[in-house]
N, C-alpha and C positions, 0 to 999 in steps of 0.2 A: 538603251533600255532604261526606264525610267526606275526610282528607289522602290515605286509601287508594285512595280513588275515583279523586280527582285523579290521583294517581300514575301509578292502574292506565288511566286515557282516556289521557293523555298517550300512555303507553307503547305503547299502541294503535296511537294517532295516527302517532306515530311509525315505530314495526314498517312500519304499509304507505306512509308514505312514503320510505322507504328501500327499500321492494321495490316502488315505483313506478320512484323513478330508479335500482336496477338494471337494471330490467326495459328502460328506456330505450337504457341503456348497452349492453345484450346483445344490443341491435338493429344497434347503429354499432359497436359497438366488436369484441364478439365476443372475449372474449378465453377460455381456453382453462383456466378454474377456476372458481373460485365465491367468495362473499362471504358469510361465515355470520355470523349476527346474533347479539346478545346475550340473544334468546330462543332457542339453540340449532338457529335453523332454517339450511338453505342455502339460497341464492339462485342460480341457475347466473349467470355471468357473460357465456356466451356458449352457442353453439347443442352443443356437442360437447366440457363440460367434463370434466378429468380425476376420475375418482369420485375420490378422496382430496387433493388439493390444493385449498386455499383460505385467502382470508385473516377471520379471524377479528378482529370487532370487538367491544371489551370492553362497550361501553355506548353509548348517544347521544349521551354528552358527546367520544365521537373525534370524530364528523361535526360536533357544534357548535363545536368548537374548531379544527377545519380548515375553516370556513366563515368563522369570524370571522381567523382569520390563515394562509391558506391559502399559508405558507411549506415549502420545504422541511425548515428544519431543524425546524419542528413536525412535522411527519410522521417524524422522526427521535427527535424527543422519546417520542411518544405509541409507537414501536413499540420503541423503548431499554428504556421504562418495561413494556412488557408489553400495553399497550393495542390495540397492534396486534399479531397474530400469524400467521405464515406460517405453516400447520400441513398434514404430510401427506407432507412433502417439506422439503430442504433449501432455503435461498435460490438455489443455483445451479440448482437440479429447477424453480422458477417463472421464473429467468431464460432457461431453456433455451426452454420453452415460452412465456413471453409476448413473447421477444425476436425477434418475425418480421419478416420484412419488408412495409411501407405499415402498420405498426401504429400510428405516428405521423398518416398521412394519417385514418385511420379515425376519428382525434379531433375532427377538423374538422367531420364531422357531428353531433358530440351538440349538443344544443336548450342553449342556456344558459337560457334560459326555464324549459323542463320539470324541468331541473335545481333553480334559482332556486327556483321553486313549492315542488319537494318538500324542498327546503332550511328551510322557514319555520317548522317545528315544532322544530328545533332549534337556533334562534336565541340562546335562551336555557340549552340545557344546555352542559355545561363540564365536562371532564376535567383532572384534576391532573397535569403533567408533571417531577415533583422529580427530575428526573438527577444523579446523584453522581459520575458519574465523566466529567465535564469537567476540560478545564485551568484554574485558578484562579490561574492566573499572571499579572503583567500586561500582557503584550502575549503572548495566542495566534498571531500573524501572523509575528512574528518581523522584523517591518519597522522597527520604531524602533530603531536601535540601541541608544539609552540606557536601553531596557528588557530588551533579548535576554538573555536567558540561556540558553546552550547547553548547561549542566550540567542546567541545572533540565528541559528541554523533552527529553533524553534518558533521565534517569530516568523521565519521564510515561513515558517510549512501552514502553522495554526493562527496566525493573523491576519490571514484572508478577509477575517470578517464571520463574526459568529453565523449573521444574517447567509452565508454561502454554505455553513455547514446544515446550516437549520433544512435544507433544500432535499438534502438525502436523509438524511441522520432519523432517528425513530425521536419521538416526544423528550426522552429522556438526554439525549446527545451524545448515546454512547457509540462513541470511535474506535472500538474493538470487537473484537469478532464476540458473533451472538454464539447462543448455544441452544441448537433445534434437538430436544427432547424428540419432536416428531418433523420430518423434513417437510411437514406441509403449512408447519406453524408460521407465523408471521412474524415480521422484523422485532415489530414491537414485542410479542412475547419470548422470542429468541434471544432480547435484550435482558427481559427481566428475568430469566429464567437465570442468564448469566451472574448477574449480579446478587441474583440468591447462592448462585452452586460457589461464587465465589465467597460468600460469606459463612456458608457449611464449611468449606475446606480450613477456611481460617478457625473455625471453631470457635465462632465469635460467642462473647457471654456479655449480659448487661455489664457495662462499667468499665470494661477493659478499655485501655486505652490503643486506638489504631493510628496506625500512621500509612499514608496513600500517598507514595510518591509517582507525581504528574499526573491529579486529579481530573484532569479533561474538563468536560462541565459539570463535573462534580456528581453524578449518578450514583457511583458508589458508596464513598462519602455519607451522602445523604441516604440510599435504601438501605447502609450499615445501621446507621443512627435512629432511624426512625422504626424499624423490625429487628434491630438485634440488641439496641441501648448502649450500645459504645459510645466512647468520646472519641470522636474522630479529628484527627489533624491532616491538612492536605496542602503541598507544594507544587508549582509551578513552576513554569519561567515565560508563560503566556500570560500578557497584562489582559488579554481581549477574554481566555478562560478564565482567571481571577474576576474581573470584572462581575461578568456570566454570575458564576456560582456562588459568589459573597451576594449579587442579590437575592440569587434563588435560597441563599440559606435563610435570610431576613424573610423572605415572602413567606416562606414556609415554617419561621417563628423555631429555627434549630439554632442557636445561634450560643446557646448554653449548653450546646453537643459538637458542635462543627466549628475549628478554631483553622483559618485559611494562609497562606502567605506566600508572596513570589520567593523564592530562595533555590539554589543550587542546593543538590542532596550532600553536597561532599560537605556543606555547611551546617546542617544538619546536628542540633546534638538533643541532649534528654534519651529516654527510656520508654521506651513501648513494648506491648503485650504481645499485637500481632500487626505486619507489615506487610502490604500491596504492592507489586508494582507490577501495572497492569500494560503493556503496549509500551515500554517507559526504556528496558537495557536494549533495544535496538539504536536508540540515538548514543546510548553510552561509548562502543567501540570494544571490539573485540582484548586490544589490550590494556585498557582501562575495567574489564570487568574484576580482577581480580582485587583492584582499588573498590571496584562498586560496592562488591557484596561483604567485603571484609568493614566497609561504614556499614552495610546495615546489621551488620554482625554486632558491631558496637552499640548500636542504638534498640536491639533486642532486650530482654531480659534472658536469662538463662530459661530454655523448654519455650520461648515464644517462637512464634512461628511465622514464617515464611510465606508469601504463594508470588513466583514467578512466573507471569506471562506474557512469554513473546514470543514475534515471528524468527524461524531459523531457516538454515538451505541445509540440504543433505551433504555429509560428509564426505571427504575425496578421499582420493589415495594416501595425500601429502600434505602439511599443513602448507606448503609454497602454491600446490594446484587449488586449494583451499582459499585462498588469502586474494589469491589474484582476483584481479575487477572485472567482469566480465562486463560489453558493451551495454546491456541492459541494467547495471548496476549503476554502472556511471552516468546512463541515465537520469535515472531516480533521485542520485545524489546530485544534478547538477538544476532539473526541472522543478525537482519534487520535494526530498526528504534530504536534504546536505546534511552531511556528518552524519548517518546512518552506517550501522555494518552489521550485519546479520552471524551470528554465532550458528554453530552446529549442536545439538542436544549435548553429545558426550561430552565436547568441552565446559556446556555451562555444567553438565552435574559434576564434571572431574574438578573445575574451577570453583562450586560450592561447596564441597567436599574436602577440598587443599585450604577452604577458608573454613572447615571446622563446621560447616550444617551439617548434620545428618539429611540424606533427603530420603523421604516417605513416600514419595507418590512421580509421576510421570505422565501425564494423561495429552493424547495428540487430538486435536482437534483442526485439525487440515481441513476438512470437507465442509467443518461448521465457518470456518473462513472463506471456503470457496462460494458458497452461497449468501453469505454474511454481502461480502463486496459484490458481489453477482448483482443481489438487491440495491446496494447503493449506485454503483454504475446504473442500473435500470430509472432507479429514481431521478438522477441528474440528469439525464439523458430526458426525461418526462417534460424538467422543468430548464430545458435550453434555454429558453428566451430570456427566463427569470435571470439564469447562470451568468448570461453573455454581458445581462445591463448589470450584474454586481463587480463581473470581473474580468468582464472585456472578451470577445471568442478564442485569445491564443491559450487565456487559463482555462478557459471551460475545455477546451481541445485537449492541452493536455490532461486536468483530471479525468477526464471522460478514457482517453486511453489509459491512464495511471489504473482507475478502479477494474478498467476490464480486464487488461493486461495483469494486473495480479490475482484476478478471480481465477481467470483458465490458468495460471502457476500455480495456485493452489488445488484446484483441484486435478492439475495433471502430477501434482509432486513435485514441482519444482521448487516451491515456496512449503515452508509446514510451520506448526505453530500447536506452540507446548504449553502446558501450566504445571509446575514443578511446586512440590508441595516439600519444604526442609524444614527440620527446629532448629533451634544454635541447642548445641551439646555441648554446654562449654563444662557438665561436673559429669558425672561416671552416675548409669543408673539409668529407669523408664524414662520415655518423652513420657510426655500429660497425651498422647492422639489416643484414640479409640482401639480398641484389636480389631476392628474388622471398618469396611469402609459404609457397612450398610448404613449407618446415621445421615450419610450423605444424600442419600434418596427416600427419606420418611415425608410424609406429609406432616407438616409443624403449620401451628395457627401461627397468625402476624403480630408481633408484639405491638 
């Protein structure tokens, strides 16, 4: 028998036991697309799939390589590389639809058996998963100190290339979550709306001096200075956002209001009125916050104030079931965001609180984040072709799953995300805040 032969049984063999145990799964599972093979055919998934949505597998060697190490981040690998393909729709169009409810239960009936069986033919084939754009740093976790590098795990994430942020992001360049006054508002006003609520909370007054630690491209900054009259100061460790917003300050003639520079915050000294840090203690690290906030404690005045905002996960039993890396974490840190770690609410307020703020305020805005990345996924997804020539198809792959993937954790609660309003109490007696929060929602002319 010739190699072609061979080849060609296998392949055979193969094709129908893969539309064996679809054919299985479309019984229990039923899900709402299809599963096209690398003979070009489809397979429906479930009783009532959508005609142009499915996912597309390159070869046999995906199912033999997720049979033999059937990890998440293999399934990561194999669809970064191209091997696996969502085709027909964007990743949020399959999230939409395969994310129903008892979708989870409906798993518990597939046969591991029947599965097993139709598994055997591709015991032996194997696909190549060479990804390039991993962190190759030495500690992706960001947990050993004597490895962290906070310079290095900021250039992975934000040196992309401003030109790839520009592709999703609203006019302004804001990389945190918006804030929808009404759910039907758009990016761009959900941006600015943000960066007013966040300029209320500070209580900003002409002249005081601000400080914005990990200025992004500089939107706050700049809508502090220009509608509230602050002097604004802002730090990085991104050369490509420095860049960005030392020209947008020039273009925009603030330059006698907005004072810019790359520096680490632990470097940090002088005196200010009121401090940002907006999207910024997620790369800090869980046991580093109580170093974070005790420096900004330092560089406050007495009664200045505070606003923390960032993403947290819901609290466990046990600070140990807590701390551990679950497979979609190590993800993140390894593709996406190295040296990230995500805090729980009560420890940042117990950990600002042990460093002497008083804190004033709590405010969750989980769902203005789930929509916030919903729209950016949506966007990137719009502008693929654009994505793929700035940064090649395995980066567009992953942020395309990154932005969607934390959209539905946000808005299913697995992801949430805080702004925490404290003063430093550092003498006995009133903060300088308001008695009530209504000043927060008044309409005020623009200065």
């Amino acid at each position: 028998m010739s190699p072609a032969a061979v080849v060609s049984s296998n392949d055979t063999k193969q094709l129908a036991a893969a539309r064996k145990a679809i054919a299985h799964l479309r019984e229990t599972v039923d899900a709402p697309f299809s599963i096209e093979l690398w003979d070009g055919s489809r397979e429906p998934l479930g009783s009532n799939p959508h005609p142009e949505l499915r996912i597309a597998l390159a070869g046999p060697g995906v199912i033999g390589t997720l049979i033999r190490r059937p990890t998440l981040d293999n399934a990561v690998r194999l669809y970064a590389t191209g091997q696996i393909e969502f085709r027909g729709g964007s990743l949020i169009d399959f999230g939409d639809l395969a994310r129903v409810p008892g979708s989870t239960k409906k798993l518990r009936g597939v046969s591991k058996k029947t599965l097993l069986k139709a598994a055997l033919p591709f015991l032996f084939s194997k696909a190549e998963t060479p990804v390039q754009h991993d962190y190759r740093g030495e500690d992706d976790t960001g947990r050993d100190a004597s490895k962290r590098d906070n310079s290095d795990y900021i250039r992975f994430h934000y040196d992309l290339g401003n030109d790839f942020y520009k592709l999703f992001l609203d006019p302004r360049m804001q990389y945190s979550c918006g804030y929808f006054t009404d759910w039907d508002n758009t990016l761009e006003q959900a941006q600015h709306d943000k960066l007013d609520m966040i300029c209320r909370k500070l209580r900003l007054k002409p002249g005081e001096k601000m400080l914005d630690i990990g200025f992004g491209w500089g939107g706050l900054v700049i809508h502090a200075a220009q509608n509230y009259g602050v002097q604004a100061h802002g730090v990085t460790l991104s050369e490509e956002q420095f860049a960005y917003t030392s020209d947008k300050v020039k273009e925009l003639g603030l330059e006698d209001q907005i004072t810019l520079e790359i520096k680490d915050y632990s470097k940090l000294t002088g005196t200010y009125d009121k401090i940002s840090s907006i999207g910024m203690y997620e790369h800090v690290g869980i046991d580093n916050l109580p170093t974070y906030f005790r420096t900004l404690w330092g560089l406050l005045r007495d009664r200045g104030i505070l606003l923390n905002h960032g993403i947290t996960r819901r609290s466990k039993g046990s600070t140990k079931a807590f701390r551990r890396m679950r497979p979609e974490h190590k993800l993140i840190a390894k593709y996406i965001f190295p040296g990230g770690e995500l805090d729980h609410i009560g420890n940042t307020v117990q950990t600002l609180e042990a460093r002497r703020f008083e804190v004033h305020d709590v405010e969750d805005w989980r769902e203005h984040y789930g929509l916030t990345t919903r729209k950016w996924a949506e966007r990137l997804a719009e502008r693929k072709e654009e994505a793929i020539e700035m940064v090649g198809p395995e980066r567009y792959r992953l942020w395309e799953g990154y932005l969607a993937g934390v959209s539905f954790a946000f808005m299913d609660g697995s992801l949430r995300i805080y702004q925490v309003v404290a003063s430093k109490h550092a003498a006995k007696g009133r903060s300088e805040l308001p008695p009530t929060r209504a000043d927060l929602y008044e309409t005020r002319e623009a200065a």
